[in-house]
N, C-alpha and C positions, 0 to 999 in steps of 0.2 A: 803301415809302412813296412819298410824292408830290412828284414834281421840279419845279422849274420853269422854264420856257424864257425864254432870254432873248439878247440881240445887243447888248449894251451895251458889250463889250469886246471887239475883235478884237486877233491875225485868229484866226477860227477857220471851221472848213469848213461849208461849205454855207449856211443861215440863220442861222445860231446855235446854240445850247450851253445845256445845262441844269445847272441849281443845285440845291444842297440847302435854299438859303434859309437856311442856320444856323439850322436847326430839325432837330426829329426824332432828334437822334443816335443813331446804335444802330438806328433802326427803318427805313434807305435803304439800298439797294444797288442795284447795275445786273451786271448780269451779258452778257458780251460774248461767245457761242459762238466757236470758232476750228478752223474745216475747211480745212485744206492739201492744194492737190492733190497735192505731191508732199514726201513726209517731206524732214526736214534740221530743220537751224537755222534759227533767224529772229528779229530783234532786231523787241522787241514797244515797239511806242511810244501812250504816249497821249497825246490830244490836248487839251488845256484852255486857256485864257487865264491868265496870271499877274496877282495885282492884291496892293495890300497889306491887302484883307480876307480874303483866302483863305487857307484851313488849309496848317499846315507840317506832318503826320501824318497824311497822307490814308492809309489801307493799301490794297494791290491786291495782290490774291492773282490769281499765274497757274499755272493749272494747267496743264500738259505733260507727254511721253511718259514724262517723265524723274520722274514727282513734282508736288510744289506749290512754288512758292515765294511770299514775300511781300515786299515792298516797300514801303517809306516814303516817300512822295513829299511834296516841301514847296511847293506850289503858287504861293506869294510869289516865287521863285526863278526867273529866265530864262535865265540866264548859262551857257553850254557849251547852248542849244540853240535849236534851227530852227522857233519860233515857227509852231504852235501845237504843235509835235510833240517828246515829253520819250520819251526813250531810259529802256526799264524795265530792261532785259539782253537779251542774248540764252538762247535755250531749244529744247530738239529737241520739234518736234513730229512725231509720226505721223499717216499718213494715212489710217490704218483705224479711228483711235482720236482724237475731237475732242476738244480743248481747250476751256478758257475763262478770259476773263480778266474778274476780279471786283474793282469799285470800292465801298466802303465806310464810310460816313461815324461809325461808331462810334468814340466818343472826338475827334474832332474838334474842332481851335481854330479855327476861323473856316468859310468857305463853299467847299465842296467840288463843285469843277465838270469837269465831263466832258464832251466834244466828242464823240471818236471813238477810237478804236484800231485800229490800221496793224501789221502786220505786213511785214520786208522778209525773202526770206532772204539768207541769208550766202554 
């Protein structure tokens, strides 16, 4: 489905950051490739603005060497992090074998917004 860009809320990297517009649910997703030049761990973060119109049930599915996992992220919430950058877990990726990390607005209570996704390793 179709995002929309906006810079109404910092900080977030570079121009700004796109929304789902609290529309569509079920029918957006963004999908984030993840190529490591050298396998290990690596704590995956994403990047958004917190507001209090934004969804507390965002899902993000990260797929790694190890599996899939998912996560509930609640987008309202700032506290334990480094603005604009929300700690998902750490996860092994391999470097023969690429990742990806998947943002999802299915089921969704409010506006579901995505900046960027950083990977550190460990």
């Amino acid at each position: 489905g179709e995002w929309t860009e906006s810079s109404t809320i910092g900080p977030y990297i570079g121009q700004g950051y796109i929304h789902d517009g609290n529309t569509g649910k079920g029918e957006k997703s963004l999908s984030f490739p993840v190529k490591v030049k050298d396998a290990g761990k690596y704590e995956v973060f994403l990047g958004y603005t917190t507001n209090a119109n934004r969804a507390t049930n965002v899902k993000v599915s990260i797929v790694y060497s190890g599996g899939k996992t998912e996560v509930t992220v609640d987008q309202k919430k700032s506290e334990g992090h480094i603005a604009p950058w929300h700690s998902l877990g750490s996860f092994e990726f391999d470097s023969e074998k690429p990742g990806v990390v998947i943002v999802d607005n299915t089921g969704t209570d409010g506006y579901v917004v995505v900046d960027a996704v950083r990977l550190l390793k460990k």
